[in-house]
N, CA, C and O atoms as a GROMACS GRO file, in nm:
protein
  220
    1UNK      N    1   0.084  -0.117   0.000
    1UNK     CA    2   0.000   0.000   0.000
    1UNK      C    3   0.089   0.125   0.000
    1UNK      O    4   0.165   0.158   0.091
    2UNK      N    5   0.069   0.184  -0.110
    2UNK     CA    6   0.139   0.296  -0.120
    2UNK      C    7   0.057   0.456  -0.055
    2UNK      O    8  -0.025   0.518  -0.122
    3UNK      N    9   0.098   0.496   0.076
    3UNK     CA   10   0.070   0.602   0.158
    3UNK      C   11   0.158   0.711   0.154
    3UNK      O   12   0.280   0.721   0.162
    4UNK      N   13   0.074   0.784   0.142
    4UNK     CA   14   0.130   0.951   0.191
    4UNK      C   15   0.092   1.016   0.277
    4UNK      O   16   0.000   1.090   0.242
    5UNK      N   17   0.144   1.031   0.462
    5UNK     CA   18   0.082   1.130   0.514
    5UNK      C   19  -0.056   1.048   0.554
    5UNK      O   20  -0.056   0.930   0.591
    6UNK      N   21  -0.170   1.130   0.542
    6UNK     CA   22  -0.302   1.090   0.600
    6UNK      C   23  -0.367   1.051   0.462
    6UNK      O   24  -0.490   1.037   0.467
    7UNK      N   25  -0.318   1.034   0.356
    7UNK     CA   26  -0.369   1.057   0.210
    7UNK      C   27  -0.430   0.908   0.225
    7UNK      O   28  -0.364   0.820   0.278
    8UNK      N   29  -0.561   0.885   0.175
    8UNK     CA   30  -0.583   0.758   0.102
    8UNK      C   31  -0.508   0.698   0.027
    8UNK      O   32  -0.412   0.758  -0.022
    9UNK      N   33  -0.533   0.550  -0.005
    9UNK     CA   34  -0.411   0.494  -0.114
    9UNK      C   35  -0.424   0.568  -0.274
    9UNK      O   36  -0.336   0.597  -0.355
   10UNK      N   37  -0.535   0.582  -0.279
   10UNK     CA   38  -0.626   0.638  -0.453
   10UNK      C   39  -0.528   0.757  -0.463
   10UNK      O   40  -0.464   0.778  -0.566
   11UNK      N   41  -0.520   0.837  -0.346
   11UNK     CA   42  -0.478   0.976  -0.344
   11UNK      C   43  -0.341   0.994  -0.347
   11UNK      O   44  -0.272   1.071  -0.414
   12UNK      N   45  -0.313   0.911  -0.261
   12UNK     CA   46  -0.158   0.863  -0.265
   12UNK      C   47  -0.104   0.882  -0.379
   12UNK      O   48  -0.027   0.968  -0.422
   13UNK      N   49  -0.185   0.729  -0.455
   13UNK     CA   50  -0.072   0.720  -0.595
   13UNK      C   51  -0.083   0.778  -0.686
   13UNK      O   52  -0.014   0.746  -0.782
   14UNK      N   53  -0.196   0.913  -0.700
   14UNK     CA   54  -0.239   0.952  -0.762
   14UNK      C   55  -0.086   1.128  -0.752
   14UNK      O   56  -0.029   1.183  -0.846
   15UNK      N   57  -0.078   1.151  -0.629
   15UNK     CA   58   0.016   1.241  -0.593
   15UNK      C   59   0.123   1.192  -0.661
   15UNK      O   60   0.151   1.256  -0.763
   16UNK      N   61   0.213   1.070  -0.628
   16UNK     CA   62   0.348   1.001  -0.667
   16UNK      C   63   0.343   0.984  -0.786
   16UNK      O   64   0.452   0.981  -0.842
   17UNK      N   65   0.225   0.969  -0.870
   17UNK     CA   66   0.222   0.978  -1.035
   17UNK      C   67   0.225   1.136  -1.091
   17UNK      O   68   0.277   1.147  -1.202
   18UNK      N   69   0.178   1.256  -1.032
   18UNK     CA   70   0.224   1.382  -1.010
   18UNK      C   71   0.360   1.435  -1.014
   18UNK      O   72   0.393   1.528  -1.087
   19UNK      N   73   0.451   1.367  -0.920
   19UNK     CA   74   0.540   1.393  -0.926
   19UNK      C   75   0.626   1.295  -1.009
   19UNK      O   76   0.740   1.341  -1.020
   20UNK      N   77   0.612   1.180  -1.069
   20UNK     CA   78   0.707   1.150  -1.136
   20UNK      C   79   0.688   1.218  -1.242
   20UNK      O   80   0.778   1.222  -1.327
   21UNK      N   81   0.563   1.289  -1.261
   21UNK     CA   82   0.545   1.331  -1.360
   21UNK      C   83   0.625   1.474  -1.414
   21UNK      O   84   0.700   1.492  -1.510
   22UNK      N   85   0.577   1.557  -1.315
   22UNK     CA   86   0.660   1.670  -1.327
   22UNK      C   87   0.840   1.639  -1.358
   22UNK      O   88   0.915   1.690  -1.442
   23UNK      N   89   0.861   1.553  -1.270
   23UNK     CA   90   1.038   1.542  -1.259
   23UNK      C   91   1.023   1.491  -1.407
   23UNK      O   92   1.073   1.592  -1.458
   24UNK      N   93   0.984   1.395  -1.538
   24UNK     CA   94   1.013   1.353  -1.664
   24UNK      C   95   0.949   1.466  -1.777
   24UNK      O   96   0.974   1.461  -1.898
   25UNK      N   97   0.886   1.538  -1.731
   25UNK     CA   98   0.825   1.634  -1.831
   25UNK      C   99   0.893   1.728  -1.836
   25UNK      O  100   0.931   1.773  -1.944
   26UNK      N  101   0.936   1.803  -1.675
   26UNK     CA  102   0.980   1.958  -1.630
   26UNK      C  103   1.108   1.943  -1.614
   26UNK      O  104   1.170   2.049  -1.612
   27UNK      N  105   1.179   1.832  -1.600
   27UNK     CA  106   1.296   1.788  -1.558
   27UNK      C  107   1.317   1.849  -1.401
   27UNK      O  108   1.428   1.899  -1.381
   28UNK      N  109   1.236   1.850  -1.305
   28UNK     CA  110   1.217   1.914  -1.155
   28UNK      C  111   1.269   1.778  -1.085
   28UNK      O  112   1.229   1.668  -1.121
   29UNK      N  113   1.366   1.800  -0.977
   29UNK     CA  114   1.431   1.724  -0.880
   29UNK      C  115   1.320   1.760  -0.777
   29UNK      O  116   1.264   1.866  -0.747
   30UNK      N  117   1.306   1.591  -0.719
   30UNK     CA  118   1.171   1.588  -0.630
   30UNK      C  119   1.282   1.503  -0.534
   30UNK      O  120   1.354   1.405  -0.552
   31UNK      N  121   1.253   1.599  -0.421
   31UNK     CA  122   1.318   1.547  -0.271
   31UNK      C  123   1.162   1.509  -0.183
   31UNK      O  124   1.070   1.582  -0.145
   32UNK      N  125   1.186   1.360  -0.174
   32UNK     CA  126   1.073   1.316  -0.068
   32UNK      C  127   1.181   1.269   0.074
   32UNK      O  128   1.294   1.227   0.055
   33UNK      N  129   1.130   1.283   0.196
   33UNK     CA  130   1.191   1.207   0.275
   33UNK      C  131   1.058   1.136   0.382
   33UNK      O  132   0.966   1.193   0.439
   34UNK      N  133   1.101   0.977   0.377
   34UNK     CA  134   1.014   0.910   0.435
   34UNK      C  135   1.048   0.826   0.527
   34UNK      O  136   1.163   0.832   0.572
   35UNK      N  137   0.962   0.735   0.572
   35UNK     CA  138   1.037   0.605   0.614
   35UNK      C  139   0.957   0.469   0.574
   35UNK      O  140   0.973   0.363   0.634
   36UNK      N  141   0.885   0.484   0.484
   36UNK     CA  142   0.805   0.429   0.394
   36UNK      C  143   0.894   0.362   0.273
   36UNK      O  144   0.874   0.410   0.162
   37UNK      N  145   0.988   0.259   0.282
   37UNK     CA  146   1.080   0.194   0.216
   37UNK      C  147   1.001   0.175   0.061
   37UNK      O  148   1.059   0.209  -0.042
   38UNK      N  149   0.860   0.116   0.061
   38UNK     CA  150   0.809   0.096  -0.061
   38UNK      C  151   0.780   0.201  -0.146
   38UNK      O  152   0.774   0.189  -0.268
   39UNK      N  153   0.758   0.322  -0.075
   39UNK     CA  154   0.753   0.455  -0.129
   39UNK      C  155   0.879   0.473  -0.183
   39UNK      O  156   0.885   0.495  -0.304
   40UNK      N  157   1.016   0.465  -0.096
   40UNK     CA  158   1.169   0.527  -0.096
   40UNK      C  159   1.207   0.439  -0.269
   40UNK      O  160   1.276   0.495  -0.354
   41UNK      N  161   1.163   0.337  -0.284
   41UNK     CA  162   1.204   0.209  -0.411
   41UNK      C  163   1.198   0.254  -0.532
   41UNK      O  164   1.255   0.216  -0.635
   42UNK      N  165   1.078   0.386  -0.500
   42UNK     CA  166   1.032   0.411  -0.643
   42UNK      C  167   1.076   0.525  -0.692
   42UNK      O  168   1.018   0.588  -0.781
   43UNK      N  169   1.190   0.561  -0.634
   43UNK     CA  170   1.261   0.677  -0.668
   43UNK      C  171   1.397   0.638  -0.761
   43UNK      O  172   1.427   0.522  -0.790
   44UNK      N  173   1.465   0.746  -0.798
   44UNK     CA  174   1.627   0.667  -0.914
   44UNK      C  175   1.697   0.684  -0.784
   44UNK      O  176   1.783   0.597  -0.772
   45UNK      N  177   1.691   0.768  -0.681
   45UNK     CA  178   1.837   0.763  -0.543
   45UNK      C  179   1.753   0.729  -0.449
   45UNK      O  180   1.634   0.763  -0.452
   46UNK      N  181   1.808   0.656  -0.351
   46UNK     CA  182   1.748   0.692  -0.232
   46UNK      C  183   1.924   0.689  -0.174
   46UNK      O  184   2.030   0.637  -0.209
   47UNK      N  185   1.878   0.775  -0.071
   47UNK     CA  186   2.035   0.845   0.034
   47UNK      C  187   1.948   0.812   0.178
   47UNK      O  188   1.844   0.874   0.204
   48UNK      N  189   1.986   0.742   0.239
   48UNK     CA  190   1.972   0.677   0.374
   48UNK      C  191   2.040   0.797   0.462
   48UNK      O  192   2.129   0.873   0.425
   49UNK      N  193   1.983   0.794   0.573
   49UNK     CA  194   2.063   0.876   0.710
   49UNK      C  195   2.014   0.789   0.838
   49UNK      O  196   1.895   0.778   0.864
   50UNK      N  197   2.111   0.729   0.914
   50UNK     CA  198   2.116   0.665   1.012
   50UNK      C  199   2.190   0.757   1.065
   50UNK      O  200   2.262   0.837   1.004
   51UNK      N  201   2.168   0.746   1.226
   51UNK     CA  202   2.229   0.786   1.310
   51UNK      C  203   2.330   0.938   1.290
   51UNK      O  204   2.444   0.961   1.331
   52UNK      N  205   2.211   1.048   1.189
   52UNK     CA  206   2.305   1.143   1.182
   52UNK      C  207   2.382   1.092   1.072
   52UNK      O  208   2.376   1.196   1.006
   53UNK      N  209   2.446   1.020   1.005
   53UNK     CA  210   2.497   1.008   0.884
   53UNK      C  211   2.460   0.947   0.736
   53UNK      O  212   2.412   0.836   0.715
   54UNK      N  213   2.489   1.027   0.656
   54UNK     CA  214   2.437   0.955   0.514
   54UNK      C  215   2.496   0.833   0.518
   54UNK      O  216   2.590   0.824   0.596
   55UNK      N  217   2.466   0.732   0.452
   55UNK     CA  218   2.503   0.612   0.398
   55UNK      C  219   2.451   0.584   0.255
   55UNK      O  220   2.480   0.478   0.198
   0.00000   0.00000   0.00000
């Protein structure tokens, strides 16, 4: 289940198709930060921070 926030799932993926959208049309860098790993997958980077440090 792909969630955003308090968003329904409909609404959800409906947002994350928004923004992939913009970033392949507009060429716009979309910074999400989550802890929603299935969300984090569907991005080209994900940059981890544990304990205060990138990894």
């Amino acid at each position: 289940m792909n969630q955003l926030g308090n968003l329904d799932t409909k609404s959800s993926s409906e947002v994350i198709q928004l923004l992939k959208k913009a970033n392949k049309e507009y060429g716009q860098t979309i910074v999400m930060i989550t802890h929603n790993m299935e969300i984090a997958k569907m991005a080209d980077r994900i940059i981890k921070i544990e304990d205060g440090k990138i990894n």
